[in-house]
N, C-alpha and C positions, 0 to 999 in steps of 0.2 A: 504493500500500500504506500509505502514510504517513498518507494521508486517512480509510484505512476505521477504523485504530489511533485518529485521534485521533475519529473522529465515536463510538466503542466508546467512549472519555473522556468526551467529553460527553453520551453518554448513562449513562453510569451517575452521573454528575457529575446529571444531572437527574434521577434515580431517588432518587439521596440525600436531592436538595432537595424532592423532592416526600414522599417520607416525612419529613423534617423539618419541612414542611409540617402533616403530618396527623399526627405528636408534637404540634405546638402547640396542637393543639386537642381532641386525644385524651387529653393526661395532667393528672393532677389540679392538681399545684400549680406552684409560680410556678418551686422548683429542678427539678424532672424537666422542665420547660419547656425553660427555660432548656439544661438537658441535650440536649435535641433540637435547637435552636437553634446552638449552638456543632457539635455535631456535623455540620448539614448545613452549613454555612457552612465548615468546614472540609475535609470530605472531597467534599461535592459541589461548590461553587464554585471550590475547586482542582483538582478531576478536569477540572472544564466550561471553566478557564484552560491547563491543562496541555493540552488537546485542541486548545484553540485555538495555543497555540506549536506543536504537529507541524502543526496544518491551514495556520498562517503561514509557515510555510519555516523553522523553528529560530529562529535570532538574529538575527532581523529586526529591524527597530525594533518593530512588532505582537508577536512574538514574546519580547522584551527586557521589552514591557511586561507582557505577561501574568507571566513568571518573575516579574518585581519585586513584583507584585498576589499572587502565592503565596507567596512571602516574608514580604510585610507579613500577608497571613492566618494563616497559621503560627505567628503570634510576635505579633497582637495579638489575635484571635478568645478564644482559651482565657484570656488575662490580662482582658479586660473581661467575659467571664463571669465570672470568679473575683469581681469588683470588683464587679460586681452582683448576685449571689450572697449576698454578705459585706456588703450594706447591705442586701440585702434584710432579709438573716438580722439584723442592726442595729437595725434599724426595727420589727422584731415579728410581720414575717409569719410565720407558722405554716404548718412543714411538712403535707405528707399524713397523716392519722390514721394510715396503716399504714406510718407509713414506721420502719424499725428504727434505724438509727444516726443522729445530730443532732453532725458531725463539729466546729461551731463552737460548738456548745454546752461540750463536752469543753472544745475550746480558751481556751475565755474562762474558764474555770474556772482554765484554770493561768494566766492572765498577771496575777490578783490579789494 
């Protein structure tokens, strides 16, 4: 039962990543990218690690390593986005024509 639960993980864990996939190449600029990017890296590569600790026996040594690999995703994924984002936005890339709010625009405006 354990196996059918975690193989359910990995596949939706590869459902994620393959639409994260095909955001990278579907949306216009470099932040909605980037948006798709952190998103399947997060929720599909930890669903596809999470699958794998039920399919390893729990807290196995395989199993210890995947948790640890969820961890570090969880907690560096959305911070190096942010950090690439914020030099993008830096350096002068120009959002999407349609895009409505320009959140570091706002901000740079107050730290003058």
């Amino acid at each position: 039962m354990i196996d059918i639960i975690g193989m359910v993980f990995i596949g939706v864990g590869i459902g994620f990543d393959i639409f994260g996939c095909i955001g990278l190449i579907r949306l216009p600029d470099v932040y909605n990218r980037l948006q798709a990017a952190t998103k399947c890296v997060t929720l599909g590569t930890c669903s596809i690690l999470f699958g794998t600790f039920l399919m390893a026996g729990g807290f196995t040594p395989t199993g210890f390593k995947a948790l640890i690999a969820i961890v570090f995703l969880i907690l560096a994924s959305p911070v190096a986005a942010h950090a690439v984002s914020r030099g993008a936005h830096r350096a002068g890339i120009k959002l999407w024509d349609k895009s409505v709010v320009d959140s570091y625009a706002e901000d740079k405006e107050g730290e003058a």
